[in-house]
Structures are given as C-alpha cells and as structure tokens.
C-alpha positions as CSV (number, residue, x, y, z in Angstrom):
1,X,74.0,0.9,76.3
2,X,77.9,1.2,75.2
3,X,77.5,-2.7,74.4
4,X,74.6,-2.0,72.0
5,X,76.6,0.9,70.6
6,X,79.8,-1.8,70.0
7,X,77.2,-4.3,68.5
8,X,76.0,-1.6,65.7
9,X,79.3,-0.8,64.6
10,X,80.4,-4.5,64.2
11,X,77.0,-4.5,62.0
12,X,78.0,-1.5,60.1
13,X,81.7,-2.7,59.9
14,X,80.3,-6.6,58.5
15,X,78.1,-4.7,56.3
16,X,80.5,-2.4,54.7
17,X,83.0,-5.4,54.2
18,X,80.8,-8.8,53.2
19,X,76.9,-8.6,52.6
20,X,76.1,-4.5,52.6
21,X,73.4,-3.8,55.1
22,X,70.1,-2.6,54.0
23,X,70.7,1.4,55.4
24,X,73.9,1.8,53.7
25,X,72.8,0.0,50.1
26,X,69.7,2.8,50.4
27,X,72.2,5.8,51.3
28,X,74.3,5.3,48.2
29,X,71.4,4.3,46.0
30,X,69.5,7.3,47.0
31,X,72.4,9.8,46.9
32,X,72.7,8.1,42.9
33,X,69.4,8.7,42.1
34,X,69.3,12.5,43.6
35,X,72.6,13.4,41.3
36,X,71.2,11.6,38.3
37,X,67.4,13.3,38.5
38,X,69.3,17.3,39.5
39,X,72.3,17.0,36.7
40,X,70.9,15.1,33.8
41,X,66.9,15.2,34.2
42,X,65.8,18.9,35.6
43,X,63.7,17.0,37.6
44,X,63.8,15.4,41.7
45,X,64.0,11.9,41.9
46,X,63.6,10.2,45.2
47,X,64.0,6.7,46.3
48,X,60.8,5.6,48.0
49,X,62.1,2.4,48.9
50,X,64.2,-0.2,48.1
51,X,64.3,-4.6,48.0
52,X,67.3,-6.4,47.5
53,X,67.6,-10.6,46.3
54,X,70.1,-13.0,45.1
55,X,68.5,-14.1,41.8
56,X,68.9,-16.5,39.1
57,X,68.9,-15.0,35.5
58,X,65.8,-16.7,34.7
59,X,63.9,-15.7,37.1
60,X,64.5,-12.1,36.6
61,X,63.5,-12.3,33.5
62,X,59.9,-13.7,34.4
63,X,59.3,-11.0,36.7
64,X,60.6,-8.3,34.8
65,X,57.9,-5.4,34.9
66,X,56.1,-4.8,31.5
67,X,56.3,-2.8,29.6
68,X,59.9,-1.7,30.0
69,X,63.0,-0.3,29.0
70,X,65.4,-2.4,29.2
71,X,69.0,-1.0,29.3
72,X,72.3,-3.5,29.2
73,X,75.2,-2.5,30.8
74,X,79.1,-3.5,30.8
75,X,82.3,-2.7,32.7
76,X,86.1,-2.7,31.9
77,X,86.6,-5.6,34.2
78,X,85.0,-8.2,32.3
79,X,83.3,-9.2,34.9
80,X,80.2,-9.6,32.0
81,X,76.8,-7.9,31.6
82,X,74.6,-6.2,34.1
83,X,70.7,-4.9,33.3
84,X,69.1,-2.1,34.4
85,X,65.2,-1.6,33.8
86,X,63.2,1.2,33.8
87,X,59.3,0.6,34.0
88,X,56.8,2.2,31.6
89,X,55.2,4.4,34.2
90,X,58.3,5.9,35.5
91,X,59.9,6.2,32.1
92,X,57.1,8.0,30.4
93,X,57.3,10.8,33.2
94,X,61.3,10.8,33.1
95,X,60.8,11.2,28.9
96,X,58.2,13.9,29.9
97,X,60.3,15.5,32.1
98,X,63.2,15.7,29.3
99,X,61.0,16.7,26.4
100,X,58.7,19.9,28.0
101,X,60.8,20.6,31.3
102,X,57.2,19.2,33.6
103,X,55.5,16.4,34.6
104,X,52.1,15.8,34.8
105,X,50.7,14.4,38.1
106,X,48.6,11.2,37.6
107,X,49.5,8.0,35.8
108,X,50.4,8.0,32.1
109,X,49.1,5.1,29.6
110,X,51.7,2.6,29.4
111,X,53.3,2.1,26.2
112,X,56.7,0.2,24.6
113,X,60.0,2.0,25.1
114,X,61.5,3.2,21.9
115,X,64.9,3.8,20.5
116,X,64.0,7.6,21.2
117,X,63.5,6.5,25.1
118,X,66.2,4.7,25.1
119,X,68.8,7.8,23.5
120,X,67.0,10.0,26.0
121,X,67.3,8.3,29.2
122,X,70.7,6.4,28.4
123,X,72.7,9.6,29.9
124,X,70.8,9.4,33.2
125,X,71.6,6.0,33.8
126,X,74.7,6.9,33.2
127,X,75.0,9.1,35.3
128,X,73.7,7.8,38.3
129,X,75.7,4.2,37.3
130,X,78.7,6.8,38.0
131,X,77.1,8.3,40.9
132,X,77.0,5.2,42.5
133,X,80.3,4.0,41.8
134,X,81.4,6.8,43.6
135,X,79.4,6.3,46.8
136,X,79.7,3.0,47.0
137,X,83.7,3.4,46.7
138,X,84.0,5.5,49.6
139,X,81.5,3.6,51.4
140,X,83.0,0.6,50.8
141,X,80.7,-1.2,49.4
142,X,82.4,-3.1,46.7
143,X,79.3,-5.1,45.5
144,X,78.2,-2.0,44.2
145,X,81.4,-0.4,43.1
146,X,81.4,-2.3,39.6
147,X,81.9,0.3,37.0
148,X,79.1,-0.7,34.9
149,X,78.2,1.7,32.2
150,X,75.4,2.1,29.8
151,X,76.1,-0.2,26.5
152,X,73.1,-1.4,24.1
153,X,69.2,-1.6,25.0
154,X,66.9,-5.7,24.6
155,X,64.2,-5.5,23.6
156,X,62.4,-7.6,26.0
157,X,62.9,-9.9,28.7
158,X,63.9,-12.8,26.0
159,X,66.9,-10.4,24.3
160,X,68.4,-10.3,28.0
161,X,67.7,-13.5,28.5
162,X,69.8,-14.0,25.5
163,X,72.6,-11.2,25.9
164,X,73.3,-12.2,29.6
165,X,74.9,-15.0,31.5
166,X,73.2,-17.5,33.2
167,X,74.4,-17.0,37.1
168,X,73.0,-15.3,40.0
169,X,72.6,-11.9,40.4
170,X,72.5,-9.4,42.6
171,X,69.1,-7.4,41.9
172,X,68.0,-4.1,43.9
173,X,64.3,-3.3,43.2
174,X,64.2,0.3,43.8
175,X,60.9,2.5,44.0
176,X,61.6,6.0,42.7
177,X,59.6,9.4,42.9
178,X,59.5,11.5,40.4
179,X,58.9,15.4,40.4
180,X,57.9,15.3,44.0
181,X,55.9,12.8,43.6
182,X,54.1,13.4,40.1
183,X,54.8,10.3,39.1
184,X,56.2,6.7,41.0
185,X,57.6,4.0,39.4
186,X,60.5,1.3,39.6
187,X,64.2,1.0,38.2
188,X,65.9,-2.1,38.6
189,X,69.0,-3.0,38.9
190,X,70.6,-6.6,38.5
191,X,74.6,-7.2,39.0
192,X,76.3,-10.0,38.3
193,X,77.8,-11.6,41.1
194,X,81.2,-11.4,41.8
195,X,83.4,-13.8,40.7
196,X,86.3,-15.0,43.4
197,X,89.7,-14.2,42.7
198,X,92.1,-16.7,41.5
199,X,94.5,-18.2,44.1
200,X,97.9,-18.5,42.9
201,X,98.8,-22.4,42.6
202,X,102.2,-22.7,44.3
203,X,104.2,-25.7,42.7
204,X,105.6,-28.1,45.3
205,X,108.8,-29.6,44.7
206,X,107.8,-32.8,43.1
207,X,105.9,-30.9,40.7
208,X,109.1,-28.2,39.9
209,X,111.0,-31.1,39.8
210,X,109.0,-32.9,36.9
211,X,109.1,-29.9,35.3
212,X,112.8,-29.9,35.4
213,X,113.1,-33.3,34.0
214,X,110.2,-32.9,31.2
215,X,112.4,-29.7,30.1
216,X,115.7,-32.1,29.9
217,X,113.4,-34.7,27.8
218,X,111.9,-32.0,25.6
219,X,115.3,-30.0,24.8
220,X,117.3,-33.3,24.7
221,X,115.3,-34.9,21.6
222,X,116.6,-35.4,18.2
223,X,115.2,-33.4,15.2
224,X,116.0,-33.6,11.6
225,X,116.1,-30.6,9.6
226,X,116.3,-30.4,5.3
227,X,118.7,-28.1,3.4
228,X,116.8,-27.8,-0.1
229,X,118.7,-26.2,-2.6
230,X,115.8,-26.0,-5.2
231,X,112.5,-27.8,-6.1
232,X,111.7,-29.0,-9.8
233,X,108.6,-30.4,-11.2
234,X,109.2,-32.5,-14.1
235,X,106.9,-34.5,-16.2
236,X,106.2,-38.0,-15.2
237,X,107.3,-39.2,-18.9
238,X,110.5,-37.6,-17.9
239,X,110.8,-38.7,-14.5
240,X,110.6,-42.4,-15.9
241,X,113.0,-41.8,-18.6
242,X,115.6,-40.2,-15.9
243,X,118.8,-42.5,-16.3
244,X,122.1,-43.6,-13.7
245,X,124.7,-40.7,-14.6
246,X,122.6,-38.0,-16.5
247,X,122.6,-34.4,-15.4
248,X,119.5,-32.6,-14.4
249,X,119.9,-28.8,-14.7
250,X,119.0,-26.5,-11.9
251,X,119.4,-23.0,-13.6
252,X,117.1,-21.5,-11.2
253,X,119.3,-22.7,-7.7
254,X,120.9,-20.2,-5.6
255,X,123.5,-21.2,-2.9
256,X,123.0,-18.1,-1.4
257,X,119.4,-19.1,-0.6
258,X,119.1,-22.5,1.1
259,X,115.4,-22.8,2.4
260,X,116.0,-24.7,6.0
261,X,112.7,-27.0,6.7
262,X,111.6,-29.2,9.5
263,X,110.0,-32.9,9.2
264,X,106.7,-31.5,7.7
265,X,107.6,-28.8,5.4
266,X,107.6,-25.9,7.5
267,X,109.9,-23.1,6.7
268,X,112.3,-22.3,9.5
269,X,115.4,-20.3,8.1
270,X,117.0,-19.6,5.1
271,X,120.9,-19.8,4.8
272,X,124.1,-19.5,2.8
273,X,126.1,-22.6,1.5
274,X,129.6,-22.9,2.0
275,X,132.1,-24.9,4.1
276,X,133.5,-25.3,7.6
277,X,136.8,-26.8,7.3
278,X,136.6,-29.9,4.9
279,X,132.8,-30.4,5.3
280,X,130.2,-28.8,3.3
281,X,128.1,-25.8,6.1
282,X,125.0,-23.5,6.3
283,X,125.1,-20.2,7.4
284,X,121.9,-19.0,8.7
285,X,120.8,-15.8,7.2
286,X,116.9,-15.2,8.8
287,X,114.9,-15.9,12.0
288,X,112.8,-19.1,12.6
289,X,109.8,-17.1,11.9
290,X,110.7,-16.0,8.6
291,X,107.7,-17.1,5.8
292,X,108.9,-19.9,3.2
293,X,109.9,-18.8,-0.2
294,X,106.8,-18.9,-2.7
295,X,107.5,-21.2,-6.0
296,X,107.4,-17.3,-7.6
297,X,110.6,-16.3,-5.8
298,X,112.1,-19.7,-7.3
299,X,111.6,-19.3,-10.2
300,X,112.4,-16.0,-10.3
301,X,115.8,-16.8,-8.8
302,X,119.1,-16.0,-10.4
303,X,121.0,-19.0,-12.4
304,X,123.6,-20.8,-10.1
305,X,126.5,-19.1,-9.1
306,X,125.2,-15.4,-10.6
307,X,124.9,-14.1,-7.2
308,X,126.8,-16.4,-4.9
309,X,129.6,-14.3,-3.4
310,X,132.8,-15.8,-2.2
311,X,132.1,-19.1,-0.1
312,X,132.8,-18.7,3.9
C-alpha cells in the first residue's frame, strides 16, 4: 500500500515536471473554464471532458469542427501563434447567453461566426487564457503556462493554415457544458510546442585563440584615407584645354572643413587643416558617423581663408 502511494506521487511529480498527466491538465482546464463562464459570461460552463494529441498543423486544420470561430492567439515570448476554436453549437449558446442573459435547451441551427461573435466572445477567451495561465503556474505545468492572449480571428481553417507555423502542436479537445447543460459543444485549444532553450556555446581555447589572432590581422591592416579640400565640376572642353602651370580657382574651399573619406567615398570625419611641426596636419573635428557634406553645403561654403581661424 505505502509503495503504491510512493508510485503515484512519482506520477504526479513526472507529470507536473515533463508530459502533464491527464487529472492535472483537466483540473486547470476546468478551473479556466469555471472563471471564464461566472466572470465574463453570466452563465456555468463545465468541462465534460477532455482529449489531448501532439499534432501537426495540417492536420488540425482538416479536422477543425465546422462551422467555427476561429480565434488566433499570441504571447510576449515570441514563442509564435496559438489557435483556439470555438464550435458553432457551443458558440451560438455562449452568444445567446451574452445577448438575453438565457439559454435555450436544445440544439441551435449552425451558422458562420461573425465579426459580432467574434467581439463578443473574444473577452471570455480571454479570460479563461488568463485563468489558465494562472493555474497552470502554480501547478506547474509549464506546457500550459504560455501567456497566450486573444489577437485577431481566420476565417476558416485555410486563414490559420496561413497565419500559423508549420510545427507540432499541442492540441486539448475539450467538451464544455453550458448553462447546466442547455447546451454542449467543443473549444479547442492548439499550442505550439515549446521550443528548447539555447545552450550557451563555450569557446575552447583553439577557437579564443583564433580569435585572438584574426583580431591582430584585422586591426593590423593598412587603410588609406582621402583629405578633399573641395570638388569641382568643370566642362570637358575645359578640362582638355587645362595647361602645365595654370591656376584653377577654388573660391568655394574651406580649410576649416576637410571632408575625411575612405577607399569608396564614404564620409568618415570632417577636420581642420593646419600643421604639426614642418608637415602639413588634420585636426579632426566630428565622429566617424557624421553624414558627408551635400554639394549644397559646398557650394554654399565661404571663399578660402574667410573663415579659417589661426592655423594650429
């Protein structure tokens, strides 16, 4: 007897830490559904029963019930989209319940869900999405503890097909009374499975030490940067006339403006000419992320010598 009691609580322990067992997924579920149907509907709902399977997106969507409404849901985790469906049966009476404060006993016509549905019901998913988030926290029952909240509605079983990822799911069937049993129908719920944490890569020492040297390589190699004064476009009838010994003018130059550029053009400071010791000098003036001066601002630029301060 004490043996078989030791055996159930390894059960319940494996269950509450790897694949949930079947009595504790219902507990939660049920407790969910109770909260949702007293605080949002004004009506009882009560699970009837519940099935749980590891499904493949497609074939959820083959066996999706029809009519439905079909709500998709997301979480702050990114861990994707989730889908929970409400079939027309148990949605008319949950609609009915909303709209007149009863529900009739006896099966309604089925019919399409509409937008109107859809704003109606949306707040008691929602509400039992939290519910159950809650439960399954402090039952431990992280498969279930997702955070997945109401978000936009498909409008079919080929919109979700569309809106979520292919991947396996995790999809409870549930069978829900309503109103004391007035009305039965189903609610699913599919959940994406959970994706494993990343293990941290530790780098062994080879691989540190390549890095090392790659860094020394990188930081070590030559590069050629430009000092232009000013640019000028001239004619080509001018360009071929230009002689050995003739002066070309550059009234728009500023010393106190040197654009600094790499290989390809790029703009990566602007500086100040002057001189350090005997030799000619730059003095930056701007970061490397500074933009490049527009052809505007050159032309726009003062006459040599206008604005150029005392050389450093």
């Amino acid at each position: 007897m004490r043996q078989d009691a030791g055996m159930s609580l390894v059960r319940l322990k494996r269950g509450a830490e790897g694949a949930p067992d079947q009595a504790a997924i219902e507990r939660v579920v049920a407790l969910s559904l109770g909260r949702a149907g007293q605080d949002e509907l004004g009506a009882p709902l009560r699970m009837a029963g519940l099935r749980q399977h590891r499904r493949v997106l497609a074939e959820i969507v083959e066996t999706l019930p029809e009519p439905s409404l079909i709500f998709v849901l997301d979480d702050k985790a990114g861990e994707g989209l989730a889908a929970a469906v409400i079939d027309a049966a148990l949605m008319a009476g949950m609609v009915e319940a909303l709209t007149t404060g009863t529900v009739t006993a006896g099966e309604a016509m089925a019919r399409r869900a509409t937008r109107t549905d859809a704003a109606l019901l949306a707040p008691v998913i929602d509400h039992a999405l939290s519910a159950l988030e809650v439960a399954a926290t402090e039952a431990r029952l992280a498969a279930l503890a997702r955070g997945f909240r109401f978000a936009s509605v498909a409008d079919g079983g080929r919109a979700l097909s569309l809106l979520l990822e292919e991947g396996v799911y995790r999809l409870l069937e549930v069978t829900v009374d309503l109103a004391a049993g007035a009305r039965q129908g189903q609610i699913w719920l599919a959940l994406p499975e959970q994706r494993p944490s990343a293990i941290p890569q530790v780098a062994d020492s080879a691989s540190l030490r390549f890095r090392a040297e790659l860094q020394a390589q990188v930081e070590g190699a030559q590069v050629r940067l430009d000092a232009v004064l000013h640019r000028l476009t001239l004619p080509l009838g001018q360009v071929m006339a230009l002689q050995v010994g003739q002066a070309i003018a550059l009234p728009r130059a500023d010393v106190g403006r040197i654009a600094v550029e790499g290989l390809d053009g790029r703009h990566v400071a602007t500086a100040r000419l002057g001189r350090h010791g005997s030799l000619r000098a730059l003095r930056l003036m701007g970061d490397a992320g500074e933009a490049a001066p527009s052809r505007a601002m050159d032309e726009d630029t003062m006459p040599l010598g206008a604005r150029a301060g005392p050389l450093f």
